[in-house]
BAFI-3210 file (N, C-alpha, C; in Angstrom, 3 decimals, decimal comma, padded with zeros to 6 digits):
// residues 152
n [1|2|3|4|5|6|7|8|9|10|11|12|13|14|15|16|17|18|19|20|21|22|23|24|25|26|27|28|29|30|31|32|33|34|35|36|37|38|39|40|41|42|43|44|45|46|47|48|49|50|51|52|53|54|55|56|57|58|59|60|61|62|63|64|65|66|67|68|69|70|71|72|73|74|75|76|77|78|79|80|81|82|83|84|85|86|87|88|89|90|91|92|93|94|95|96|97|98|99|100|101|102|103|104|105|106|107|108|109|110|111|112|113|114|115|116|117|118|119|120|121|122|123|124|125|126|127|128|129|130|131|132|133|134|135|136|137|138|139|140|141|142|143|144|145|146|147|148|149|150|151|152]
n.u [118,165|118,843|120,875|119,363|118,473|120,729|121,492|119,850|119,058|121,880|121,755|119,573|121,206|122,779|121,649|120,360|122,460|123,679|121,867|121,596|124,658|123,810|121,924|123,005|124,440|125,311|123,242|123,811|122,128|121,339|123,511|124,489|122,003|122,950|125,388|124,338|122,908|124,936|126,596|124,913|124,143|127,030|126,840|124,727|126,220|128,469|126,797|125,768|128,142|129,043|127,074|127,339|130,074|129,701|127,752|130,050|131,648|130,618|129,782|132,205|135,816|138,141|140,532|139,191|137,631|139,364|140,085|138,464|137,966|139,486|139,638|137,404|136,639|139,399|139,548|138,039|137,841|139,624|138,395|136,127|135,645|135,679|136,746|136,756|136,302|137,151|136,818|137,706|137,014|137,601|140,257|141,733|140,956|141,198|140,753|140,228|141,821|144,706|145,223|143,924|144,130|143,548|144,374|144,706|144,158|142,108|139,411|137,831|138,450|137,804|135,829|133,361|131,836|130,402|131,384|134,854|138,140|140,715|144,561|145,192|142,708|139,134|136,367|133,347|131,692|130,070|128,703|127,698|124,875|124,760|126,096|126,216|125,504|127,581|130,631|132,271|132,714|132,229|133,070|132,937|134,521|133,635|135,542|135,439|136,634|139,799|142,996|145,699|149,120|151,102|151,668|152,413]
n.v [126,624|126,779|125,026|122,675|122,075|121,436|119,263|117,390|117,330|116,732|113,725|112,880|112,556|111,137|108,503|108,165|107,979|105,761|103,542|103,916|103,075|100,314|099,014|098,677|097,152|094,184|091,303|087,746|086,403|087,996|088,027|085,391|084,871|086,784|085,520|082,826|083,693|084,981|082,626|080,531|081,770|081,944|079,024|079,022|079,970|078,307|076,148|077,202|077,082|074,545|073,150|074,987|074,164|071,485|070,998|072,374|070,311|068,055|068,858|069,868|069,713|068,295|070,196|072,903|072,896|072,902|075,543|076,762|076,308|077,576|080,594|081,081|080,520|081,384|083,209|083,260|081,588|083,519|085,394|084,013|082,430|079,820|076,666|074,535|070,768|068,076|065,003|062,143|058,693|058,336|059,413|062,829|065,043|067,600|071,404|074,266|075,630|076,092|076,365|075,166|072,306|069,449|066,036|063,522|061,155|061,931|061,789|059,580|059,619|062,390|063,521|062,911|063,707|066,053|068,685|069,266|068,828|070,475|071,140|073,532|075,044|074,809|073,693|074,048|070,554|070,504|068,889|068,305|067,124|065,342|063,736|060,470|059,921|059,769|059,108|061,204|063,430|066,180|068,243|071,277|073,248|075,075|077,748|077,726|078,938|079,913|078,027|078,516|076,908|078,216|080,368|083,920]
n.w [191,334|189,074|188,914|190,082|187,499|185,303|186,445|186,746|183,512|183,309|184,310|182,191|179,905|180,388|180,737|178,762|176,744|178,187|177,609|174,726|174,138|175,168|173,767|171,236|170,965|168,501|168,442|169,291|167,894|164,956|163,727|163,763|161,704|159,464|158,600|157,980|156,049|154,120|153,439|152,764|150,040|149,039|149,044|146,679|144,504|144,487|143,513|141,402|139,603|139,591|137,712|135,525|134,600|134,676|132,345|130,165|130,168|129,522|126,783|125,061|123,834|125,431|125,124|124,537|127,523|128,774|128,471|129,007|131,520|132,177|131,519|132,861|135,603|137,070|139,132|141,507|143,499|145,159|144,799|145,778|147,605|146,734|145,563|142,243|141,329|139,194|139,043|137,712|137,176|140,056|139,595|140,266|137,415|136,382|138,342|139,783|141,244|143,026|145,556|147,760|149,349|148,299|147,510|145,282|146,278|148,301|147,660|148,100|150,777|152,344|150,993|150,624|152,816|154,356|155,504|155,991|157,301|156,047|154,825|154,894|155,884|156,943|154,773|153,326|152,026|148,114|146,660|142,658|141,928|139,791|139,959|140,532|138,581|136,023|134,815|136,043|138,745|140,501|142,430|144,493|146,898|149,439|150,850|154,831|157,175|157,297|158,093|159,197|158,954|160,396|162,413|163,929]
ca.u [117,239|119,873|121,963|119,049|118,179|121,279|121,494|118,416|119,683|122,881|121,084|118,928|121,819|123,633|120,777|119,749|123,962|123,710|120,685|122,659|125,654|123,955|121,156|124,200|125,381|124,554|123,299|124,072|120,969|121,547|124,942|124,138|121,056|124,104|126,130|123,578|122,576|125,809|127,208|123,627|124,391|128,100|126,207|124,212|127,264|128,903|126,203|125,457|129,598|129,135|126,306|127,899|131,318|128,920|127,208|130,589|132,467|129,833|129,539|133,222|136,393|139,247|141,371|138,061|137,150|140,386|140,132|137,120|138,179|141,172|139,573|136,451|137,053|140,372|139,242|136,501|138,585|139,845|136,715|133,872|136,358|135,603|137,701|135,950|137,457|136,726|137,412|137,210|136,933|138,171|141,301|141,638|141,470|141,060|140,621|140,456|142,738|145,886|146,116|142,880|145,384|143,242|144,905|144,295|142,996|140,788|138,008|137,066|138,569|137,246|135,358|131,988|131,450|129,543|132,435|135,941|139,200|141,699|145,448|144,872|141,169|138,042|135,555|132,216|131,766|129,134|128,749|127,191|123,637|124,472|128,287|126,078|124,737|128,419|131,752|133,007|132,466|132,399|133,055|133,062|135,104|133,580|135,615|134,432|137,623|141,211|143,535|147,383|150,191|152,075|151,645|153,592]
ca.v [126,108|126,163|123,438|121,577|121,971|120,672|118,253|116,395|117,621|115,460|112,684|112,453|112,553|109,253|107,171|108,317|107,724|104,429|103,632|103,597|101,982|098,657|098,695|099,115|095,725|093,426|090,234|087,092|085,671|088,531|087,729|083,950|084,966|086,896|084,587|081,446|084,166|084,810|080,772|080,192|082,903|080,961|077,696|078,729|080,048|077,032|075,012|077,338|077,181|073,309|072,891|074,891|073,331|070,054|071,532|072,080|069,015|066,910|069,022|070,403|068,617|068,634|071,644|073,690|072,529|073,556|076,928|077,326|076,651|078,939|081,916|081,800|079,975|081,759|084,404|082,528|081,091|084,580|086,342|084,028|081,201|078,430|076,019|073,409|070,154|067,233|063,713|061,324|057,576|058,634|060,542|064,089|065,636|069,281|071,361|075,368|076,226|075,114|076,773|074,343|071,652|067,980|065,162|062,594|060,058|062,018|061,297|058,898|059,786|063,320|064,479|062,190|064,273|067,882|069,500|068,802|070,193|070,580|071,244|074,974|075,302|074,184|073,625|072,727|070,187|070,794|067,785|068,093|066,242|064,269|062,867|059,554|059,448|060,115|058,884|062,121|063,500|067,392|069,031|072,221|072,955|076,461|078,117|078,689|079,305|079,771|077,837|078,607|075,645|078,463|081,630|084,675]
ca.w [190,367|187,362|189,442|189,246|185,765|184,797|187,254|185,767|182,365|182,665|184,512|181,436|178,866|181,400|181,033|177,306|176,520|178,755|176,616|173,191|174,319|175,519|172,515|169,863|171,009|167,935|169,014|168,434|166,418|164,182|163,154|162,323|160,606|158,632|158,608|157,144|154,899|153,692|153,205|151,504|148,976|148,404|148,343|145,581|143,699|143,792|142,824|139,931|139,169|139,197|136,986|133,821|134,669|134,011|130,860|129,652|130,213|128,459|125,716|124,163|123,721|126,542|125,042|125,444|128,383|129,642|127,834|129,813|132,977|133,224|131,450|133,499|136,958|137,324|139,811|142,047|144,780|145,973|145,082|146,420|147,960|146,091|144,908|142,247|141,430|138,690|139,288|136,411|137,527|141,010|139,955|139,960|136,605|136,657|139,129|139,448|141,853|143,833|147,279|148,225|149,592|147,766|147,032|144,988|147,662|149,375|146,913|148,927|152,681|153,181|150,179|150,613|154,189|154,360|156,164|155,623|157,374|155,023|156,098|155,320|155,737|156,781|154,122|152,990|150,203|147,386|145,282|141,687|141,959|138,230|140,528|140,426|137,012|135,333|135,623|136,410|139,612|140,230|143,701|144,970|148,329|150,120|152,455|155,686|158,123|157,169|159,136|158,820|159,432|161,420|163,451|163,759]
c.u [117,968|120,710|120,837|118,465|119,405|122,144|120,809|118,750|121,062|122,475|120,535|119,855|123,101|122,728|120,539|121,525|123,895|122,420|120,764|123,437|124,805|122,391|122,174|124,728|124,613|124,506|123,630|123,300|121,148|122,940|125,124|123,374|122,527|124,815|126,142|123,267|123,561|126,568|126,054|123,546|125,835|127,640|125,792|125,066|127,766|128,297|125,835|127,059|129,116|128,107|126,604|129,597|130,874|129,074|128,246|131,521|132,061|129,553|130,631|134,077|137,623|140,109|140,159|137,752|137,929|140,556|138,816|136,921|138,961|140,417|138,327|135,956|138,296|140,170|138,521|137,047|138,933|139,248|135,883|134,353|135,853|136,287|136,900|136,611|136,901|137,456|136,977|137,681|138,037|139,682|141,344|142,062|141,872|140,376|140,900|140,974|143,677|146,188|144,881|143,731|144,231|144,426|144,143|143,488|142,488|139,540|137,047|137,116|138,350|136,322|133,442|131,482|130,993|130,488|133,784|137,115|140,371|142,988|145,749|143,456|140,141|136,862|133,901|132,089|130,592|129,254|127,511|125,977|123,960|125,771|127,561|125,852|126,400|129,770|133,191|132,213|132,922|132,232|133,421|133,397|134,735|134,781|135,166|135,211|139,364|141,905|145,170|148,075|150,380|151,446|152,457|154,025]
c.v [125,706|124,817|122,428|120,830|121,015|119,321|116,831|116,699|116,358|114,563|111,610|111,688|111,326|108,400|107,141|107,573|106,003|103,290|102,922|102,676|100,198|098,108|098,962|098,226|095,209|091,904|089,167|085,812|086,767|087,979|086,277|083,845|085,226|086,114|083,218|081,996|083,875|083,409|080,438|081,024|082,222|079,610|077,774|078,845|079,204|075,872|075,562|077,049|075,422|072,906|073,615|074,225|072,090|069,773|071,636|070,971|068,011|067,298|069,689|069,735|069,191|070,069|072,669|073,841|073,374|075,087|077,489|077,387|077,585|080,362|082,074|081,362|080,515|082,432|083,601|082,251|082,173|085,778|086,013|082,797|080,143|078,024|075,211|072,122|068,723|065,975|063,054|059,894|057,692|059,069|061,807|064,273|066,755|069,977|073,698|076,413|075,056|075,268|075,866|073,072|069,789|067,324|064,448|061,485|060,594|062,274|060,874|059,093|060,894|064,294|063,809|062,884|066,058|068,767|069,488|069,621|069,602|071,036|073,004|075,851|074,341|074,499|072,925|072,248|070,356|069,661|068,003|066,702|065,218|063,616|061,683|059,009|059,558|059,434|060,051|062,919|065,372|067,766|070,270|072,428|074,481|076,795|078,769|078,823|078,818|078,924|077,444|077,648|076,764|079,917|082,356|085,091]
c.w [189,075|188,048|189,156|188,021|185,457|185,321|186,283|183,957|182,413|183,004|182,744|180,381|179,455|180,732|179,591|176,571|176,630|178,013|175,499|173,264|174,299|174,308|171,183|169,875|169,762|168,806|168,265|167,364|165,453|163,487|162,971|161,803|159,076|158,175|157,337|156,026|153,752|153,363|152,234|149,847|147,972|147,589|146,976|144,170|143,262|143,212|141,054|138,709|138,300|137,786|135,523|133,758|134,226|132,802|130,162|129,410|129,237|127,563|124,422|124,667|125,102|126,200|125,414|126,283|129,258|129,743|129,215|130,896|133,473|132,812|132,253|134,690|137,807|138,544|141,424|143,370|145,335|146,191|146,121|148,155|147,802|145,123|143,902|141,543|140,656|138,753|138,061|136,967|139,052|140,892|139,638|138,587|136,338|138,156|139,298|140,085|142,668|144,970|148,102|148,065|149,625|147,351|146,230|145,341|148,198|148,673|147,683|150,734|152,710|151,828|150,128|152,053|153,898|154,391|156,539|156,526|156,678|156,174|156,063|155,186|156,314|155,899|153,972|151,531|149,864|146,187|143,898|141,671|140,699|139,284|139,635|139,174|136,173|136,188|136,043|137,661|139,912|142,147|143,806|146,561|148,345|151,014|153,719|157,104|157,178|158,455|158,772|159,463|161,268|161,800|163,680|165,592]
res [x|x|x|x|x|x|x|x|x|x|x|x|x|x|x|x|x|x|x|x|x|x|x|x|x|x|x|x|x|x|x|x|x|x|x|x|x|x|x|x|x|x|x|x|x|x|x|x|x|x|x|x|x|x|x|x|x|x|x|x|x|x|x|x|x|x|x|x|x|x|x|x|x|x|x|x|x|x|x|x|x|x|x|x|x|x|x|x|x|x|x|x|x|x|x|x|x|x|x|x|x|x|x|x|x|x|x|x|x|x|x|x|x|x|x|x|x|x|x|x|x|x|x|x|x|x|x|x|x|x|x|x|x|x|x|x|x|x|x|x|x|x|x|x|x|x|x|x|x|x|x|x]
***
């Protein structure tokens, strides 16, 4: 009678075990709910980045401007990973980091597209709603995959 007590006793504690294991899987609509959450949360960052990067451009003189980008953009790219990046009559003027690998010409060849791959990254772009109204042009590059030249 004790054999089969704990017969049915470990039975229970298989199936209750076996149970856990395969309800402990996360799935994978959870983890791009996460995911969209998380990128939508960046998005808004960089759009709120862009919009006083705006506010100040058009309203203090270039040494300020500059003052204002280094002491309070400095960080952002290896905090939030965003790079953000001002064009003035299609050439780069400023720009608030350097390991986000823009050129000059790709103003026009890969910065007018949603989703960009860079040559160490794929990004998404975030363009400043005023670009059109101004002749300065304000982007924000997310990252949303590293991708290294080389491999170890």
């Amino acid at each position: 009678m004790a054999k089969r007590r704990w017969l049915w006793l470990s039975l229970a504690m298989a199936i209750l075990g076996l149970a856990c294991y395969f309800f402990s899987f996360i799935s994978k609509d959870s983890i791009k709910k996460q995911t969209e959450s998380n990128l939508h949360a960046i998005e808004k960052k960089a759009e709120v980045y862009l919009d006083s990067i705006y506010k100040h451009l058009h309203s203090s003189s270039k040494v300020s401007f500059v003052n204002y980008l280094s002491s309070n953009y400095q960080k952002i790219y290896s905090e939030d990973g965003i790079a953000c990046f001002i064009y003035e009559n299609d050439s780069l003027q400023y720009w608030t980091d350097n390991r986000v690998a823009v050129e000059n010409y790709m103003l026009n060849v890969c910065l007018e597209k949603r989703l960009v791959k860079l040559k160490n990254g794929y990004y998404e772009v975030i363009r400043h709603p005023k670009n059109v109204y101004s002749s300065f042009q304000l982007y924000a590059l997310v990252l949303i995959k590293n991708n290294f030249p080389y491999e170890n």
